[in-house]
C-alpha positions as CSV (number, residue, x, y, z in Angstrom):
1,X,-23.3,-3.1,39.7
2,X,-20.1,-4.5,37.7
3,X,-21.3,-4.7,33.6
4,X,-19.6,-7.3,31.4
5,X,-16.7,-5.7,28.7
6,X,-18.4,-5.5,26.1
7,X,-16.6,-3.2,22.4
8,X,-18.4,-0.2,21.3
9,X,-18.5,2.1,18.4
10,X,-19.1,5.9,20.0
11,X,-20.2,8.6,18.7
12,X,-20.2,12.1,21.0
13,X,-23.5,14.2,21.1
14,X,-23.5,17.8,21.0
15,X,-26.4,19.8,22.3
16,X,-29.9,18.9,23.7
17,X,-31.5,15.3,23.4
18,X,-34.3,16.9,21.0
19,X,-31.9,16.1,18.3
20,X,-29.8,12.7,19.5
21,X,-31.8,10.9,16.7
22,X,-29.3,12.5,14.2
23,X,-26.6,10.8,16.4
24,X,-28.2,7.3,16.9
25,X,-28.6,7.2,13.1
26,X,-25.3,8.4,12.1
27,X,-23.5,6.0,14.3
28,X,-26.3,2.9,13.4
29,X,-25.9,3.5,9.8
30,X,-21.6,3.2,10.3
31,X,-22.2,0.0,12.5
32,X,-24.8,-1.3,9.6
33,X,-22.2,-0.6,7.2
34,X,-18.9,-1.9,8.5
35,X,-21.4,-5.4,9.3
36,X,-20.2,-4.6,13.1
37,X,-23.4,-5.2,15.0
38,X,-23.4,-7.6,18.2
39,X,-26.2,-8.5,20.7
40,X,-26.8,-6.0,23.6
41,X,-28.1,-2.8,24.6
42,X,-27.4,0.4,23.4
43,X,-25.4,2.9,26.3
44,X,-25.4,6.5,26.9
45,X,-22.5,7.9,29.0
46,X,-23.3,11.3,30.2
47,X,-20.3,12.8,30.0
48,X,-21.7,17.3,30.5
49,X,-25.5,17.5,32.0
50,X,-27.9,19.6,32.9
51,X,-26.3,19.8,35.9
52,X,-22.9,21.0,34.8
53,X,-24.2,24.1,32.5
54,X,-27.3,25.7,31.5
55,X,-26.6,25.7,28.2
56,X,-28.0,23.4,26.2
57,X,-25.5,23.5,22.8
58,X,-22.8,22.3,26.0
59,X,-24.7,19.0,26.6
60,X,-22.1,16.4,25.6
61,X,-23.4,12.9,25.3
62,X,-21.9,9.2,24.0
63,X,-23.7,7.0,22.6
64,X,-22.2,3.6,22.8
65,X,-23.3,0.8,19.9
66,X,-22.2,-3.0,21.0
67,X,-20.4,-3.6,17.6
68,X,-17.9,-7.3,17.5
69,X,-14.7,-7.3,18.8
70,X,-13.1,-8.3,15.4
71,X,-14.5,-5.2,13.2
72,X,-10.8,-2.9,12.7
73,X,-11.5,0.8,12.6
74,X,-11.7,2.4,9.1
């Protein structure tokens, strides 16, 4: 499956998913700020799994906000 290229604003994710709300909420509230938002779905990229360690605080996880090609970093 090819996706369309599409600009994100990431933010990595330390640990266990029991806590990736903190995450989704820091990164929303930047996007909100900066007036960045764009149409689309909301990614995750795992990048260390359950499958790569047993320890949870190892977990490493992107979280990918569609945000407008024109926003410039701050």
């Amino acid at each position: 499956m090819k996706l369309p290229a599409v600009s994100f604003a990431v933010a990595t994710h330390w640990g266990s998913f029991a806590d990736i709300d903190t995450t989704y909420g820091a990164l929303g509230a930047y996007v909100t700020e900066q007036a960045l938002g764009a149409e689309g779905p909301i990614r995750e990229n795992y990048i260390v799994t359950a499958a790569d360690t047993s320890d949870l605080r190892q977990l490493r996880t992107e979280v990918c906000w569609p945000v407008t090609p024109t926003g410039a970093p701050q």
